[in-house]
C-alpha positions in Angstrom: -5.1 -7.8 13.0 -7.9 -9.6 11.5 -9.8 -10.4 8.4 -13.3 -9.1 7.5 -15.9 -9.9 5.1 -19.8 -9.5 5.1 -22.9 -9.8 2.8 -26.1 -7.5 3.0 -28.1 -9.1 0.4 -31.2 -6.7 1.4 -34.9 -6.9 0.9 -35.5 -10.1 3.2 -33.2 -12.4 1.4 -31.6 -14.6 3.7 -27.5 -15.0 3.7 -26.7 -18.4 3.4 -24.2 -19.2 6.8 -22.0 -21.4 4.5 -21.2 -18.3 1.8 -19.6 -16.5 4.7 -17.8 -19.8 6.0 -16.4 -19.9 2.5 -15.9 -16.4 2.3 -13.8 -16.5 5.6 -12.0 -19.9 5.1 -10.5 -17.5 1.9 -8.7 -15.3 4.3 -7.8 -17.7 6.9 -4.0 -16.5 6.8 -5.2 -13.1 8.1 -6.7 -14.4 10.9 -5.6 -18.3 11.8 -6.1 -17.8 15.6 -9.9 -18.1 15.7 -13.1 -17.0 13.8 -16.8 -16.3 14.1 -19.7 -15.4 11.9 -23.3 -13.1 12.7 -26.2 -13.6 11.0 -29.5 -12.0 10.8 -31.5 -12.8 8.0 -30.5 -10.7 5.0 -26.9 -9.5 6.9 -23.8 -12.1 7.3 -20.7 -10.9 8.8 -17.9 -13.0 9.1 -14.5 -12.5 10.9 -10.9 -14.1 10.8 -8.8 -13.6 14.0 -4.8 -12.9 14.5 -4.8 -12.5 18.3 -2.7 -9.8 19.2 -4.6 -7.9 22.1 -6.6 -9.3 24.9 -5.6 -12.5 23.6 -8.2 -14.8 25.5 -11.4 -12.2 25.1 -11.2 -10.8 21.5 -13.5 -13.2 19.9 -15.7 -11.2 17.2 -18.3 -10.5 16.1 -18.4 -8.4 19.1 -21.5 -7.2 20.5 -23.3 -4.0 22.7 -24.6 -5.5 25.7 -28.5 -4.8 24.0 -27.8 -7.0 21.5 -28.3 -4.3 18.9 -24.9 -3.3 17.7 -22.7 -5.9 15.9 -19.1 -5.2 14.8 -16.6 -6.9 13.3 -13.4 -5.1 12.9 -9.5 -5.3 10.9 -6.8 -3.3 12.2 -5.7 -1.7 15.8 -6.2 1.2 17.4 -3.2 2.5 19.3 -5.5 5.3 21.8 -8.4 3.3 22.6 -7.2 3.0 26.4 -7.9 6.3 26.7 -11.4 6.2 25.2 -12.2 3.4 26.8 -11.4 5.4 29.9 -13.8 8.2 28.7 -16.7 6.0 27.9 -16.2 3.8 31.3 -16.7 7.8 32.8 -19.6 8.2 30.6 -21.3 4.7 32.0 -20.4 2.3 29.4 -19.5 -1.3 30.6 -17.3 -3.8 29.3 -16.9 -6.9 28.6 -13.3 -7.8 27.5 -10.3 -5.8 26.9 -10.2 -5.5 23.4 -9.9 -2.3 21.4 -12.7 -3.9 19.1 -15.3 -3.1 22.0 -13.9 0.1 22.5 -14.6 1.2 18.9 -18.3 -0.4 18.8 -19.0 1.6 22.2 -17.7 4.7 20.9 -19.0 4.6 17.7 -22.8 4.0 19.9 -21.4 7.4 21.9 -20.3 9.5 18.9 -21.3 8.0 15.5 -19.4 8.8 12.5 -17.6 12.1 14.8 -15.5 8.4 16.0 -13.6 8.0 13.4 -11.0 10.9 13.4 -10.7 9.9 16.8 -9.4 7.2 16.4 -5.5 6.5 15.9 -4.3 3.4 14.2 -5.5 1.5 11.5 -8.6 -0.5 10.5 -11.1 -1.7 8.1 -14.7 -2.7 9.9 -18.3 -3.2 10.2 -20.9 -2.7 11.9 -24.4 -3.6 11.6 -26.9 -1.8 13.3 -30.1 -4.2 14.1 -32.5 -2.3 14.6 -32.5 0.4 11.6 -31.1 -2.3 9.7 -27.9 0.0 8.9 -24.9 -1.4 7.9 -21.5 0.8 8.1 -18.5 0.2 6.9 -15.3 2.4 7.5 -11.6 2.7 6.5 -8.6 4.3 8.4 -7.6 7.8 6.7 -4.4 6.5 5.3 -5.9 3.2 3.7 -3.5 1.2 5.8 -6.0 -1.9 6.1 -8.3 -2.9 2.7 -11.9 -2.7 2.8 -13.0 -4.0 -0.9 -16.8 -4.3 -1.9 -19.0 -5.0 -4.4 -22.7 -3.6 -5.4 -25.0 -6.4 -7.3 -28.2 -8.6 -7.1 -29.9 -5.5 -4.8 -27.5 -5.7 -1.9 -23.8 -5.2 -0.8 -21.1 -7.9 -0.3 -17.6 -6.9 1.0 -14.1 -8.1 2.9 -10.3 -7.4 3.4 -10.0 -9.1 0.1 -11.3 -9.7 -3.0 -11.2 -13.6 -2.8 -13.7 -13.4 0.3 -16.3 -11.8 -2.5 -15.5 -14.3 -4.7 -16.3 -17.4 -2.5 -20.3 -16.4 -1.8 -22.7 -17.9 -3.8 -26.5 -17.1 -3.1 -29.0 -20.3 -1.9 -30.0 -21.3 -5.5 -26.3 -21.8 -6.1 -25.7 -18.3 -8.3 -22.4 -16.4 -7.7 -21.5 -12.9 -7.8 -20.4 -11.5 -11.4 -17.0 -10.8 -11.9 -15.9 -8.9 -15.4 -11.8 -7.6 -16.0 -11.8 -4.5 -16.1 -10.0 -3.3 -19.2 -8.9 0.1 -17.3 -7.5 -1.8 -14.4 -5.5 -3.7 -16.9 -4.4 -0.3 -18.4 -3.6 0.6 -15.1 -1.5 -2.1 -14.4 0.5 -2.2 -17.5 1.1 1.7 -17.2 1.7 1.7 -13.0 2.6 -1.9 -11.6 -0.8 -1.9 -9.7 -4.4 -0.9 -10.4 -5.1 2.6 -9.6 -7.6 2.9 -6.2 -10.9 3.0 -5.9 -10.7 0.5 -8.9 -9.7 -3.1 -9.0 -8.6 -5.9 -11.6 -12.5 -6.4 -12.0 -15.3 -4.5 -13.2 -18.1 -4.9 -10.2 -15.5 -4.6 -6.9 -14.2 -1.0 -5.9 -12.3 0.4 -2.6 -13.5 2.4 0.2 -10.7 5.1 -0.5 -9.6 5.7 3.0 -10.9 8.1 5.4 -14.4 7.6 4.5 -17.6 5.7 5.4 -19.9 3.9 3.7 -23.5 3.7 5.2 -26.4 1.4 3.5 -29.4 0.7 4.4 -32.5 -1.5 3.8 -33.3 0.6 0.6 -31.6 3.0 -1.1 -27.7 3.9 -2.4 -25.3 3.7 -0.2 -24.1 7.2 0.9 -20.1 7.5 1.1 -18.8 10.6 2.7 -15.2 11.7 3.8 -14.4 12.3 7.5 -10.7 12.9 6.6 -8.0 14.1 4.3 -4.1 15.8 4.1 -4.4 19.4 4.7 -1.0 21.3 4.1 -0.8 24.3 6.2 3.0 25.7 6.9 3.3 26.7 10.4 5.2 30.0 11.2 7.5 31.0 14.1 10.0 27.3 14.9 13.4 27.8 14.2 15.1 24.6 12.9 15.9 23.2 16.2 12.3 23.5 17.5 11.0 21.4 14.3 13.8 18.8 15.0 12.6 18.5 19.0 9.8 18.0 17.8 9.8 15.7 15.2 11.9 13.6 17.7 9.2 13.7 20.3 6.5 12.9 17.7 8.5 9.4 16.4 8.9 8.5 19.9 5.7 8.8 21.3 3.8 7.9 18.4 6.1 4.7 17.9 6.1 3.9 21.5 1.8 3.8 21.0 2.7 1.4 18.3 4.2 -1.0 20.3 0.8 -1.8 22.3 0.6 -5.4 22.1 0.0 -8.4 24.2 2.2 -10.3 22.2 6.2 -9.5 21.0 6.9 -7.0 18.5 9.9 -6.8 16.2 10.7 -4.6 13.1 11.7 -4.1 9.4 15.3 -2.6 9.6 16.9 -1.5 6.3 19.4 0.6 7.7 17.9 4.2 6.3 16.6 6.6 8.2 13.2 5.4 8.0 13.2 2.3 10.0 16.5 3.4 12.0 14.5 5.8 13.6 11.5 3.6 14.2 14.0 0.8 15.4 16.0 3.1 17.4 12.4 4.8 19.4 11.6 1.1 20.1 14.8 -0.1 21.4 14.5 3.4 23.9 10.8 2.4 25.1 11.1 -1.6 25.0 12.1 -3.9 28.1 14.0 -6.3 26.0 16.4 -6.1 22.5 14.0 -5.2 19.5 14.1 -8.0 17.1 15.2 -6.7 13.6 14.9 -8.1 10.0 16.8 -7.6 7.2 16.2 -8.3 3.4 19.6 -9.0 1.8 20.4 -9.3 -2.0 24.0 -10.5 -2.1 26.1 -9.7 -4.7 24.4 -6.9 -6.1 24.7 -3.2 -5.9 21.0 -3.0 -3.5 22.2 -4.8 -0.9 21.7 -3.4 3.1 22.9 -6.5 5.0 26.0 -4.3 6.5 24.7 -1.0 6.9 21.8 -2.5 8.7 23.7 -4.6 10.8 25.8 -1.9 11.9 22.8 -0.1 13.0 21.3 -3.3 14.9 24.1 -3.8 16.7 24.7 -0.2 18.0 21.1 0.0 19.4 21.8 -3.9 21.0 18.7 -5.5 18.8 18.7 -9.3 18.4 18.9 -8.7 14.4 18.2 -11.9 11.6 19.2 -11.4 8.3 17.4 -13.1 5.5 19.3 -13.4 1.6 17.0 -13.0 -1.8 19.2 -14.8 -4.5 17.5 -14.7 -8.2 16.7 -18.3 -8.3 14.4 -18.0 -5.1 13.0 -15.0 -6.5 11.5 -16.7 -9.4 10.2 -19.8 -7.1 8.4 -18.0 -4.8 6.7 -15.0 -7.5 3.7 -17.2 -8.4 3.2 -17.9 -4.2 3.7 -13.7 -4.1 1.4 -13.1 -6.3 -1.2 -15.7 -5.1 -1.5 -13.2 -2.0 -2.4 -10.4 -4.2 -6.1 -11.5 -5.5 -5.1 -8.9 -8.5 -2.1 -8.5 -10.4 0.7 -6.6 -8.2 4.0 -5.6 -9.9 5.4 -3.4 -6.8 8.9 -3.4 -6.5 9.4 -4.8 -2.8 6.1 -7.2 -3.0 8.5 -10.0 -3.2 11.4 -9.0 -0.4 8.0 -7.7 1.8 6.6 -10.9 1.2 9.9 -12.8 1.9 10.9 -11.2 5.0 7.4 -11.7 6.5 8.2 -15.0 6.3 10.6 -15.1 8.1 10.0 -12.6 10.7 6.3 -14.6 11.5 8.6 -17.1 12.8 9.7 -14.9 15.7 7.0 -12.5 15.6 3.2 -11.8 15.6 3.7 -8.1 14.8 6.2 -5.6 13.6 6.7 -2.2 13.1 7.7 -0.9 9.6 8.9 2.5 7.8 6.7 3.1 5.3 4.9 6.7 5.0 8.2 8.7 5.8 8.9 9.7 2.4 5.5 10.8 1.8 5.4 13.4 4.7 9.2 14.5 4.7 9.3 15.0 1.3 11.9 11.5 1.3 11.4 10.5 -2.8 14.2 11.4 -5.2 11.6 11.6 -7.6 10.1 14.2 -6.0 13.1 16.0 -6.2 14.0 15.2 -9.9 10.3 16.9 -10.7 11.3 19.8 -9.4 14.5 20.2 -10.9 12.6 19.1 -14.8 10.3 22.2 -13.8 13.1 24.5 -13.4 15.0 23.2 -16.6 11.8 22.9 -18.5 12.3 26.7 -20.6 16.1 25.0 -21.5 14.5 21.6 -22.4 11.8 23.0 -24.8 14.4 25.0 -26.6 17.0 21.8 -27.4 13.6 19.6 -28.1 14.3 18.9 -31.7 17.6 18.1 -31.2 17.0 15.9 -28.2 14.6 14.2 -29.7 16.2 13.4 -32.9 18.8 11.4 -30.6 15.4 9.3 -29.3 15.4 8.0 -32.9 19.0 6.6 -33.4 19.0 2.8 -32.5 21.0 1.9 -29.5 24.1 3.1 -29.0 27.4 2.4 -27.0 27.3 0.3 -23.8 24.6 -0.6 -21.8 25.2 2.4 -19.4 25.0 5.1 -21.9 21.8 3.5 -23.3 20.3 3.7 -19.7 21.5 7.2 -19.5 19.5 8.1 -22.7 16.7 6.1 -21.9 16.4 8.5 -18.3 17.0 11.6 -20.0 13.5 11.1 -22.3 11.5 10.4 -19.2 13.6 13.5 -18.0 12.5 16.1 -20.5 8.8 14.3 -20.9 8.6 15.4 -17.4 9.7 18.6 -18.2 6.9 19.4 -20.8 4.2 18.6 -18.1 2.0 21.4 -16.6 1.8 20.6 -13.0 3.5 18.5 -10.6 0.7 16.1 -10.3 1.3 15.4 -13.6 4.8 14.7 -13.1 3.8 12.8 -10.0 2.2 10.2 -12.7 4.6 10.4 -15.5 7.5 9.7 -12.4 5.6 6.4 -11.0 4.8 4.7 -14.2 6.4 1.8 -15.3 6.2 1.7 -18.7 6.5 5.4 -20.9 3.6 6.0 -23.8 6.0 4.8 -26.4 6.7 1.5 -24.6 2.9 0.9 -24.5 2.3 1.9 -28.0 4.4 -0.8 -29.6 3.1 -3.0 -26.4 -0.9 -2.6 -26.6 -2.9 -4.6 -28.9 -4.1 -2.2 -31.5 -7.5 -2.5 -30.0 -6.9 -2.4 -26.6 -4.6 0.5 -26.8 -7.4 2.7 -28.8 -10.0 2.4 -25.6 -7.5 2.9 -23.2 -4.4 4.9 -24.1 -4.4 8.8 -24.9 -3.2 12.0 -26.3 -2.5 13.2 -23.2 -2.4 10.5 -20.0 -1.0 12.6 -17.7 -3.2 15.5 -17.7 -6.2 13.1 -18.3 -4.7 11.5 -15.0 -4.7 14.7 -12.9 -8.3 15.8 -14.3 -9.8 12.4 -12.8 -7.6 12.6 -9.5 -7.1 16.4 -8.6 -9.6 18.3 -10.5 -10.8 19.7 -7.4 -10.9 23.7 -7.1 -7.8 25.0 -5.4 -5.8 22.0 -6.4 -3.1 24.0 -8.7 -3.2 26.6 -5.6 -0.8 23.7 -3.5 3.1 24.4 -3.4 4.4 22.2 -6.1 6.3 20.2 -3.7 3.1 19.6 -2.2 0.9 18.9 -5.1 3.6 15.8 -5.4 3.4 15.0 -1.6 0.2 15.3 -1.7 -0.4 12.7 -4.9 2.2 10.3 -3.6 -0.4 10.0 -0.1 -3.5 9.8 -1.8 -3.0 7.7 -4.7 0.7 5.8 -5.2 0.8 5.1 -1.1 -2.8 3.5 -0.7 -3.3 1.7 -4.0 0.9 -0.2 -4.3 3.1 0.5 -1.2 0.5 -0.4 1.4 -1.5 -2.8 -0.5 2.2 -5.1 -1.0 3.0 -4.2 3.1 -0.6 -5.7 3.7 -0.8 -8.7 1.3 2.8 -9.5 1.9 2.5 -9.6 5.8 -0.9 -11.2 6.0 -0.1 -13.7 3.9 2.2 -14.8 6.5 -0.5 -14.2 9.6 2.1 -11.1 10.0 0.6 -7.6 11.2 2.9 -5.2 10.3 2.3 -1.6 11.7 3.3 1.9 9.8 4.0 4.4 13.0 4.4 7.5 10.2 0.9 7.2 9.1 -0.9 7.6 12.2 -3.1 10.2 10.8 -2.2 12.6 14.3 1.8 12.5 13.2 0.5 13.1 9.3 -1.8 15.9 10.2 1.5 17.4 12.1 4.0 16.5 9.5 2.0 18.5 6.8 2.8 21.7 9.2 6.0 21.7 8.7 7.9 24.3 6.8 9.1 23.2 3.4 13.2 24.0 4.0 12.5 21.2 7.3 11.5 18.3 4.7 13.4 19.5 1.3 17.2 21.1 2.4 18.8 20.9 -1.3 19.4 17.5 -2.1 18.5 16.3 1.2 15.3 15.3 1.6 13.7 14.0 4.8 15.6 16.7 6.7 14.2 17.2 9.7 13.4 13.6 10.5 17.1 13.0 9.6 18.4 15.4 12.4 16.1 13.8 14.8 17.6 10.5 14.2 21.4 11.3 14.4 21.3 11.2 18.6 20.0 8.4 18.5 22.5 6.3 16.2 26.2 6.3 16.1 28.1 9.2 13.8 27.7 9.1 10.2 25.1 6.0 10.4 22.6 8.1 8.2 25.4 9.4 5.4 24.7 5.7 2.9 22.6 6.4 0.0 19.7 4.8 1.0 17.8 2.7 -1.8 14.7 0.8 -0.1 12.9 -2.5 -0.3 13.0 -3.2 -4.1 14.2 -5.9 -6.5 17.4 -5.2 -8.6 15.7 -5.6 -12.0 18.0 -4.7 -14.2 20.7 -6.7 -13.5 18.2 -9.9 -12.3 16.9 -9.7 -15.8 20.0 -9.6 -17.4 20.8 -13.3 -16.0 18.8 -16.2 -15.6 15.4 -14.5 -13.8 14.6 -13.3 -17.1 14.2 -17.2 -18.2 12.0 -17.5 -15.5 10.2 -14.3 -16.7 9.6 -15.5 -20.4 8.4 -19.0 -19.2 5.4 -17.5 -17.3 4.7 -15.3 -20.0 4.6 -17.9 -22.9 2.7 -20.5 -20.7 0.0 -18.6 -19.5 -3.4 -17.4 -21.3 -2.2 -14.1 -20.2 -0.5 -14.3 -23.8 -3.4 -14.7 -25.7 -5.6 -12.8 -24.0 -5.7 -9.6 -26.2 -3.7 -6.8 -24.5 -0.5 -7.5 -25.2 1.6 -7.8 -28.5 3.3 -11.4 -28.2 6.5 -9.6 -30.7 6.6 -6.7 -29.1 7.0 -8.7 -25.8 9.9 -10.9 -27.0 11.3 -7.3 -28.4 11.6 -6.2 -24.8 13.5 -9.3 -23.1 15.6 -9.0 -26.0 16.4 -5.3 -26.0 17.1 -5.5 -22.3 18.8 -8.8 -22.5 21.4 -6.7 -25.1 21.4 -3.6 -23.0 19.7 -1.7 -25.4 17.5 -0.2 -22.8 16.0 -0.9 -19.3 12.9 -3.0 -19.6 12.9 -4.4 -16.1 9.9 -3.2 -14.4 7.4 -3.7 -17.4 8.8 -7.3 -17.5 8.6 -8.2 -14.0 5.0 -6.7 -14.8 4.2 -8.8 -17.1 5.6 -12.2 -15.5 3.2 -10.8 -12.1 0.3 -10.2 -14.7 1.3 -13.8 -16.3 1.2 -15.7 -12.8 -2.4 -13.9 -11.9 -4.0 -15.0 -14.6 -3.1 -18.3 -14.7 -3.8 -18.5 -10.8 -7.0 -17.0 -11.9 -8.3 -18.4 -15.1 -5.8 -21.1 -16.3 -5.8 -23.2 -13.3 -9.4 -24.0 -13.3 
C-alpha cells in the first residue's frame, strides 16, 4: 500500500524533480517506509512506500529490464503469484518479489486485457518511454483513489488531491484550483462530493474500472474494462448457494491475508466482519488481532457483542472507546485527512480505530462491500416497501401533508417519527428505485436545503426535481429501468454511494495512519459471483444478507448473528443533543465557511436549535456542516 502521484506536462516541457518531491512529501503517511521519483523530461512520477510485500525489494518506480517500461503502483494484488508463475513460463525474468513487477510484466504481456485479471486493489502508472504513453488505471470497485487534473497542455495526478496541489511549474506558477459550486451542492445534499467530481473545479476521478491513456498530443482516451453485471443463476437449491458463499469468503479472505507482514481486522460483531474474522482465524497460524470501536453509554455501542465473538474464535481482541469530547478534538485532524470536505458517518471511528490498530498492525482486513452485494442495507429494504405502499401514500397525501405543516409536536420521539414518515412517503412518490436510492442517502431533504441555501446558490444548484435529475446524469443508460428494482438499488449503492463516501473514509481514515486496510467482499471475482445469486438468497423478508448469514452460523457460536447490527457510525442525535453540538457551532461561527455564500447563517442557528429542542433530527447536516467548517478553514483560513 503506497502513495502515487505523477506530472505529464507534455510538449518538451521539463518536470521540475522538486514539484514531485513536494508532491510526494504531501502523502508521506501513505507511504512512510521509503520513496522514489522517475523522471524523463516532460514525465515525473513519484512514489510513497508502506512496505507490506517483499519488504527489502519493493522499491518503486519499478522498471522492465529494457529500461522502457516505468510503473509506479497503490494497492495489492492478491493473484499475482500465479501470474507471475505464467509469465516466468512465458520467459519473463525477475528482479524482486513484489507484486508491483508482476503487474508492469503483465501489463508488457497483455496490455489493457491485464486489468480484469487482476484481483485486489490499486491505483497506478505506468509510463511507456518510448511512445511516450502514459497509463493510468483504477481497480473495478474504486477501492484505491486515483485523482487528476487536465491544465497548462499536460496531465498531473496522485492518490490525493493535496499531491496536485503541491507542484508548481519552473517559473514558480501553480496549478489552478476553483470550488466547485456543484461539489458543494453535493456535499450539503450527500455528506460527500459525488464521483468523478471533487470539492474543486479542475480535478476529477478515474471512476473505477477504467483506464486512462495519454499521449504526447492529443485527449486522453478513458475506456471501461469493467462493470457489475446482474445475471440470476438458475438450478442451486438454498444449501448449494450457502456452500458456496462459504467457500467463496474463505478462499477469497484467505488470498487477502497475503502479506509479509501481520495482519489484523475490524470486528464489529455483525455478520460482515464476523465472517471475515472468523475465515481468518480458520486459515491463520496465530490468534487474529481484532479491533473494536466502542461508544459507551449510548444505544450504538458493539464493545460486548464483539467481544463475545473475539473470544469464541480465540482472537487477541483491543477495544478502543469514542466518548463526545474526543470526537470533537480529533474532527479537524479527521478531516485534515480528507483533502475535501467528508461528512461520512464512520470517517471519525474509521479514523480512530486506525489509530490504534497501526500500533499493532501494518494491515487489516475490513467488512465493507457486503451490504452492497447481499442486498445488507435497510434502506434498501424500506425502498421497497415505499414502492409497494406508494398507490396508499398518494391517496392520504393531502392529509399527510397538512400534518408536515403543524409546528412540532409532542416529545422528541414523535417528532422523529414524523420527521421519517415525510422522507417515507417522498420516497414513495419517486419513479424508480435509483431514485429512491438518492432520496435514501441524502443528508439533508429539499426542504431542509431550501431554508439552508443562500438564495443564490440554491437557484444554480437546487431543482424541481433532484432525484430524477440525479438518475438522468447517473443511469440514463438504455436498459437501466430493465434491472430488478432490488438491483437498480444494489446496483447504485456499488457504483456511486460505495466509491465516492464508504471507501473514500476506509482509505483516508486508514492511510492517514500508514494503515492498509483491505475489503475481501470487493474483489471484483467474489462481486462478479455475488451478483449471480438469486434474489430470495440476498433479500429473505426482512432479512437481508441471507445467504452470507447462513454461511457464517458454523462458524460462530449459536445465536451470535441474531443482534441488530448497526455499523461504524456516530450517534448523532443524541451527541448533538449534549455538548458536541458546542463544539459543532464553534467551528461553524469561526470559520469563513460562514461567510462564504452557501449557507444561510439564521437558518443554521435554526437547526442547532430545533435539534437541540427535539423538534426534529438535524444531526447529519450539522455534523456536515462543522466537517465543511474545519475544511475550509484548513483550506483557506489557515493561510
Amino acid at each position: 500500500m503506497c502513495g502515487i502521484t505523477g506530472w505529464y506536462r507534455r510538449g518538451g516541457r521539463p518536470v521540475p524533480r522538486d514539484a514531485i518531491v513536494r508532491a510526494c512529501n504531501t502523502i508521506v503517511h501513505r507511504g512512510p517506509d521509503d520513496w522514489g521519483i522517475h523522471l524523463d523530461g516532460d514525465i515525473g512520477l513519484g512514489h510513497r512506500r508502506l512496505s507490506i510485500v517483499d519488504l527489502e525489494g519493493g522499491h518503486q518506480p519499478i522498471y522492465s529490464a529494457d529500461g522502457r517500461w516505468a510503473i509506479v503502483f497503490n494497492g495489492e494484488v492478491y493473484n499475482f503469484p500465479e501470474l507471475r508463475d505464467e509469465l516466468e513460463a512465458w520467459g519473463w525474468t525477475f528482479s524482486t518479489h513484489s507484486d508491483t513487477e508482476t503487474v508492469l510484466a503483465a501489463y508488457v504481456r497483455w496490455g489493457d486485457d491485464v486489468w480484469p485479471m487482476l484481483e485486489g486493489m490499486y491505483g497506478l502508472a505506468i509510463w511507456d518511454a518510448r511512445e511516450r504513453r502514459l497509463v493510468l488505471a483504477r481497480d473495478p470497485l474504486g477501492i484505491k483513489p486515483v485523482y487528476y487534473t487536465l491544465q497548462q497542455g499536460g496531465i498531473a495526478f496522485g492518490s490525493e488531491i493535496r499531491t496536485l496541489r503541491a507542484m508548481t511549474s519552473p517559473d514558480g506558477g501553480s496549478l489552478d484550483f476553483s470550488i466547485d459550486e456543484r461539489g458543494v451542492h453535493d456535499f450539503f445534499m450527500f455528506g460527500h462530493v459525488q464521483k468523478p467530481r471533487s470539492i474543486w473545479r479542475e480535478v476529477k476521478t478515474l471512476p473505477p474500472g477504467h483506464v486512462l491513456h495519454i499521449a504526447s498530443e492529443g485527449d486522453p482516451e478513458i475506456r471501461q474494462f469493467w462493470r457489475p453485471q446482474f445475471s440470476e443463476r438458475a438450478g442451486l437449491s438454498d444449501a448449494e448457494w450457502i456452500e458456496e458463499t462459504q467457500r467463496w469468503v474463505s478462499e477469497t479472505t484467505k488470498r487477502h491475508m497475503l502479506a509479509d507482514v501481520t495482519v489484523g481486522a475490524f470486528l464489529s460483531g455483525g455478520v460482515d466482519s464476523s465472517a471475515i474474522v472468523a475465515a481468518m482465524a480458520r486459515h491463520a497460524t496465530a490468534p487474529v488481532k481484532a479491533f473494536t470501536m466502542g461508544f459507551p453509554g449510548t444505544s450504538i455501542d458493539e464493545t460486548e457483542a464483539a467481544g463475545r465473538i473475539a473470544r469464541h474464535l480465540g482472537c487477541e481482541h483491543i477495544t478502543l472507546p469514542l466518548e463526545p469530547q474526543d470526537a470533537g478534538v480529533m474532527l479537524p485532524e479527521v478531516q485534515r485527512s480528507h483533502d475535501e470536505p467528508c461528512a461520512a458517518t464512520a470517517a471519525v471511528p474509521v479514523w480512530h480505530l486506525s489509530k490504534l490498530a497501526a500500533e499493532h498492525v501494518k494491515v487489516v482486513l475490513c467488512g465493507e462491500g457486503s451490504d452492497e452485494i447481499f442486498a445488507g442495507y435497510k434502506r434498501q429494504r424500506t425502498a421497497l416497501a415505499a414502492a409497494r405502499t406508494a398507490p396508499f401514500l398518494r391517496m392520504l397525501e393531502p392529509v399527510l401533508a397538512a400534518v408536515d405543516n403543524v409546528p412540532g409536536m409532542g416529545g422528541k420521539r414523535l417528532n422523529y417519527l414524523r420527521q421519517n414518515a415525510r422522507r417515507f412517503r417522498q420516497s414513495a412518490m419517486l419513479e424508480s428505485n435509483y431514485q429512491r436510492f438518492f432520496q435514501g442517502t441524502q443528508i439533508s431533504t429539499p426542504w431542509v436545503r431550501e431554508d439552508l441555501y443562500e438564495e443564490g446558490f440554491y437557484a444554480r444548484q437546487e431543482s424541481d426535481h433532484p432525484f430524477a435529475d440525479l438518475e438522468r446524469e447517473y443511469f440514463g443508460w438504455p436498459g437501466a429501468r430493465d434491472l430488478d428494482p432490488l438491483a437498480q438499488f444494489m446496483l447504485a449503492d456499488l457504483t456511486v454511494h460505495m466509491p465516492s463516501s464508504l471507501l473514500n473514509r476506509t482509505d483516508r481514515g486508514s492511510m492517514a495512519h500508514s494503515l492498509e486496510a483491505r475489503v475481501p467482499f470487493l474483489s471484483h471475482k467474489l462481486v462478479d459471483w455475488a451478483l449471480t445469486m438469486p434474489r430470495h438468497m440476498k433479500l429473505r423478508g426482512k432479512v437481508g444478507k441471507y445467504a452470507l448469514r447462513k454461511a457464517a452460523e458454523p462458524w460462530l457460536f449459536p445465536g451470535a448473528l441474531d443482534e441488530r447490527k448497526l455499523g461504524f457510525q456516530l450517534p448523532f442525535a443524541e451527541w448533538f443533543s449534549g455538548g458536541f453540538a458546542s463544539f459543532a457551532q464553534e467551528a461553524w461561527i469561526s470559520s469563513g465557511a460562514s461567510r462564504s455564500g452557501y449557507l444561510r447563517q439564521d437558518a443554521v442557528e435554526k437547526l442547532f436549535a430545533e435539534h437541540a429542542a427535539g423538534l426534529a433530527n438535524h444531526g447529519r447536516i450539522l455534523y456536515a456542516i462543522a466537517m465543511f467548517s474545519c475544511w475550509w478553514d484548513q483550506t483557506f483560513d489557515a493561510r
